[in-house]
N, C-alpha and C positions, 0 to 999 in steps of 0.2 A: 275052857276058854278058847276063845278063837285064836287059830295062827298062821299065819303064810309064809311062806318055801318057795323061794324061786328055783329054777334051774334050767340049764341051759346051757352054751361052751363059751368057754373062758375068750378063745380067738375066733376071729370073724377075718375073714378076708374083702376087702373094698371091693364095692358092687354087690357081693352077696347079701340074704334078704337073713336077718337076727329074728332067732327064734327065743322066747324067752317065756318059759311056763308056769305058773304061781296057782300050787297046790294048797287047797284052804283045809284047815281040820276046824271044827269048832264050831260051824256055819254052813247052812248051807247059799250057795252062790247063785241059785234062781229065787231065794227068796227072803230078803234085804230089803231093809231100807237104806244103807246105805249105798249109793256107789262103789264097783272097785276102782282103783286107780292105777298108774303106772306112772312111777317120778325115776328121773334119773338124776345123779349127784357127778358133778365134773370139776375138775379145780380149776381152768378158766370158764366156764360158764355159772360152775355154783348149782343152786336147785333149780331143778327147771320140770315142769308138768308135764306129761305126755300125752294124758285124755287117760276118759271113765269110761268104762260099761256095768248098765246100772242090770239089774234083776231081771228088767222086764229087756233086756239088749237091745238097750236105746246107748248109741257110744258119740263119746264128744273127745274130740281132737284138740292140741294145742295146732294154732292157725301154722306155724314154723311146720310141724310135721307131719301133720293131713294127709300130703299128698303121699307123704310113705308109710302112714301107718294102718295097720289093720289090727282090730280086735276080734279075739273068739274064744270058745268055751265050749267045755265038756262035761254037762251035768253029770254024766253017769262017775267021773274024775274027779268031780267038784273042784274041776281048776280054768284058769281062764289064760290064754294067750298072747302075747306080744308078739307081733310083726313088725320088722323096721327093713323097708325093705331098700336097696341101691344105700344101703354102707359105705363110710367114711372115715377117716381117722377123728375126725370132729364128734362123730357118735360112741366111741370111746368111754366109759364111763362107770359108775357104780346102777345096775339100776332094781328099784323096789319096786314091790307090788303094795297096794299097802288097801285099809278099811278104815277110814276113819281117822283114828290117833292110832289104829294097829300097822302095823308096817313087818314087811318082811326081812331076813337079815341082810339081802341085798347082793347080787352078784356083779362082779367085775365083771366088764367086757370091753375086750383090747380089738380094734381093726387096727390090721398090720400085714404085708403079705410077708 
């Protein structure tokens, strides 16, 4: 069955660009139909979407974080990439990789110096 595994560091310093990686078992990640996704979970923002990249790395952005977000991937890994880059205390947050209704367990990331 498929599953996803983020990883990546707990703390992030402001300004610095968050790196966050979501290792798939079960599937492989050039060849879906669904989208991957990246949602991040905050207690004052609640859920909020970050953008897909789909199979064929076509990536869609939420309009809020466009301008800093970058996606990538490593077939030979079968894992795909989070860029968030010029960090904030506001990006702060739980964040998943997810497929679908499959969702990763989810990693905490604190900016703070």
């Amino acid at each position: 069955h498929v599953q996803l595994q983020e990883s990546g560091p707990g703390l992030v310093k402001p300004s610095q660009t968050l790196f966050i990686n979501c290792t798939v078992s079960g599937a492989s990640i050039s060849v879906n139909v669904y989208p991957w996704s990246w949602i991040r979970l905050s207690p004052g923002k609640g859920l909020e979407w970050i953008g897909n990249i789909t199979s064929s790395v076509v990536t869609y952005f939420a309009p809020s974080l466009q301008s800093r977000t970058t996606f990538s991937r490593d077939t030979f890994k079968n894992q795909f990439t989070l860029q968030l880059a010029s960090v904030s205390p506001e990006d702060s947050s739980v964040y998943y990789c997810a497929r679908n209704r499959i969702w990763g367990q989810g990693i905490q990331v604190t900016v703070t110096t």
